[in-house]
C-alpha positions in Angstrom: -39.2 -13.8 -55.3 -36.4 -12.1 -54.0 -33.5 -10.9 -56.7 -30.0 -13.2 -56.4 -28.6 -10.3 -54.9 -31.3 -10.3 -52.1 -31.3 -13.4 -51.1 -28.2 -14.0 -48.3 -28.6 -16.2 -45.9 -32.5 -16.3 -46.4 -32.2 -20.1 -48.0 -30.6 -18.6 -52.0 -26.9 -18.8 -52.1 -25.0 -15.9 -53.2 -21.4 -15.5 -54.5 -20.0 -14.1 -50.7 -21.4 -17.2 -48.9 -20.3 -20.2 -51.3 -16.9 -18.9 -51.9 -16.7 -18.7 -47.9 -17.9 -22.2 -47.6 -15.6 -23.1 -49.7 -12.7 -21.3 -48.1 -13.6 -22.7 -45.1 -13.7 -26.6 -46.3 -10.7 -26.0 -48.3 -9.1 -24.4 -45.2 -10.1 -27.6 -42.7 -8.6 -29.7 -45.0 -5.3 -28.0 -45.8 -5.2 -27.8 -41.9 -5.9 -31.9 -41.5 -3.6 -32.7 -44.3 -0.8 -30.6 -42.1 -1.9 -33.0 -39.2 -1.6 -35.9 -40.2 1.2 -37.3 -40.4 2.0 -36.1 -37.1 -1.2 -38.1 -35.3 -0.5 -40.9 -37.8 3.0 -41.4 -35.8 1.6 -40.9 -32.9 -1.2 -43.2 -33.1 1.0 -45.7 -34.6 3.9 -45.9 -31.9 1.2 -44.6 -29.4 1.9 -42.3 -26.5 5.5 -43.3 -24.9 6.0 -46.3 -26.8 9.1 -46.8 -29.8 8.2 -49.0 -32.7 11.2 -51.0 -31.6 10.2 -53.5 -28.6 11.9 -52.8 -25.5 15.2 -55.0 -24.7 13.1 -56.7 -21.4 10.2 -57.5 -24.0 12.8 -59.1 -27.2 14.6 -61.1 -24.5 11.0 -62.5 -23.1 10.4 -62.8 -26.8 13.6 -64.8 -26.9 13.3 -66.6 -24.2 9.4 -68.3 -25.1 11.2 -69.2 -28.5 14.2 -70.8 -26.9 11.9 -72.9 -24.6 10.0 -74.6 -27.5 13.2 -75.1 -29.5 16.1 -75.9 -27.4 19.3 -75.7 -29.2 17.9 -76.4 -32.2 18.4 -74.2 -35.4 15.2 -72.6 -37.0 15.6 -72.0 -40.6 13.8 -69.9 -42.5 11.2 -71.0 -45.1 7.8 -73.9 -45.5 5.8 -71.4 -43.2 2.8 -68.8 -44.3 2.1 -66.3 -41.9 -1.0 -64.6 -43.3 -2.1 -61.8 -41.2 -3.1 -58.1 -42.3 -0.3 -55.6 -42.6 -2.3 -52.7 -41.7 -4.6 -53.8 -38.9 -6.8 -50.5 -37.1 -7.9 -52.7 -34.4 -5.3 -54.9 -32.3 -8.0 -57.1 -30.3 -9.0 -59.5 -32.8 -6.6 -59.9 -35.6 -7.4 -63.0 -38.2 -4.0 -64.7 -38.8 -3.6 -68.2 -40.3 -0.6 -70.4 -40.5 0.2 -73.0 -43.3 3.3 -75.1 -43.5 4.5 -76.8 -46.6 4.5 -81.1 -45.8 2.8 -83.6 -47.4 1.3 -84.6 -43.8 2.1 -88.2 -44.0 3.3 -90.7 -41.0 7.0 -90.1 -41.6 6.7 -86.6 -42.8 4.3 -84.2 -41.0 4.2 -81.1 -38.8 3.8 -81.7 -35.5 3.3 -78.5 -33.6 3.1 -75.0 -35.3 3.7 -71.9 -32.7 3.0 -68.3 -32.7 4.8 -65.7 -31.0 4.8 -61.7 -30.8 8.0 -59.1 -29.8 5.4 -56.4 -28.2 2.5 -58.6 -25.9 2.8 -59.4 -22.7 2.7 -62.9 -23.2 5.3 -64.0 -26.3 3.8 -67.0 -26.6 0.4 -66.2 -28.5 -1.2 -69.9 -29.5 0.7 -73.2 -29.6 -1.4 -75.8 -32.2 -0.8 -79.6 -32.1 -0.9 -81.7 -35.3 -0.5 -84.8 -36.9 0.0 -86.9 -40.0 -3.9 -87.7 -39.8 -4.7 -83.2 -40.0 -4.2 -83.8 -43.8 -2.9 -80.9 -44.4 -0.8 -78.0 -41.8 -2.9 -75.1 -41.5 -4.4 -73.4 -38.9 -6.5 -70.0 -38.4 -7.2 -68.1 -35.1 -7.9 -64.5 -34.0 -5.3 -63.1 -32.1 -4.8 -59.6 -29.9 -1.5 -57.5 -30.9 -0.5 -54.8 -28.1 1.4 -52.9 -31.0 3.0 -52.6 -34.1 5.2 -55.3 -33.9 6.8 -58.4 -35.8 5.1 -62.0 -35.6 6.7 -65.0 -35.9 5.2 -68.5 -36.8 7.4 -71.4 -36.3 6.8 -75.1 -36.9 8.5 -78.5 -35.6 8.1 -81.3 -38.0 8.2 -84.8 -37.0 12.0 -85.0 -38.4 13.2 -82.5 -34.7 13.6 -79.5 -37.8 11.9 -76.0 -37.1 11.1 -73.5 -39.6 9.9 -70.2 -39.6 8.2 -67.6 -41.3 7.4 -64.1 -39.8 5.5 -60.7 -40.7 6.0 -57.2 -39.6 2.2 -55.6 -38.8 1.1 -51.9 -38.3 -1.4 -51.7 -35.7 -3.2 -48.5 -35.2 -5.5 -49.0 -32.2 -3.1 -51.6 -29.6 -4.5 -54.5 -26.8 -2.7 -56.1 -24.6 -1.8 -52.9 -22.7 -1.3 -54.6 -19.2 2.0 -53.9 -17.7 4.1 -57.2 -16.4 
């Protein structure tokens, strides 16, 4: 057998080689740590695109909201939008919906809506219920083109709409088709 000194690259491990391997792994990750942030930004926004959506896209956004509700007011509250805040892939995001109402002939949701700031369609899923559902809540998959706020709103059978909305980090985006 060889002495420790000897043995070099020949299969032993010597004091030169390990504290180079370790320089090197310690070196990689210092130099990934440095990067980070930068491609985590970058992935998150993607390439050309703002967190914020784009004046055309909140007005289309707008616009699919207004044509469910009318002129009515949408108050905030009775809605659970449970979907992941951190999602790493935007094509098939779980999200459910509940709404708080007792589901009964006079009080009950009727419809429960989704919509999304950043897709090319605002109008995600549209559900139809009623007092014989037993209870308002829905679950679905969903594709998010970005990072980007979702909005749930209900109508109950009293005209009312309420709301509830979540603000979603998606690193890898669908829905990239341009309108």
């Amino acid at each position: 057998m060889k002495p420790d000194s000897l043995r070099g690259r020949s299969g032993g491990t010597s004091a030169g080689t390990n504290s180079r391997r370790e320089f090197l792994l310690v070196a990689g990750g210092v130099a990934g740590l440095a990067l980070a942030p930068a491609a985590l930004a970058q992935s998150a926004s993607g390439p050309g695109r703002s967190s914020a959506p784009t004046p055309a896209a909140a007005a289309a956004t707008l616009q699919a909201i207004h044509k469910v509700v009318g002129t009515t007011p949408v108050n905030k509250g009775k809605v659970k939008l449970d979907l992941p805040a951190l999602i790493e892939n935007g094509n098939g995001v779980p999200l459910s919906v509940s709404v708080e109402s007792p589901m009964t002939e006079a009080d009950h949701v009727k419809a429960i809506h989704v919509f999304t700031e950043k897709n090319p369609l605002p109008n995600v899923v549209s559900f139809r219920l009623g007092p014989r559902a037993g209870r308002a809540s829905v679950a679905t998959r969903v594709r998010l083109a970005d990072s980007q706020t979702v909005v749930a709103i209900c109508e109950l059978s009293d005209g009312s709409f309420w709301s509830g909305s979540v603000a979603v980090v998606v690193t890898l985006a669908a829905c990239l088709e341009e309108l």
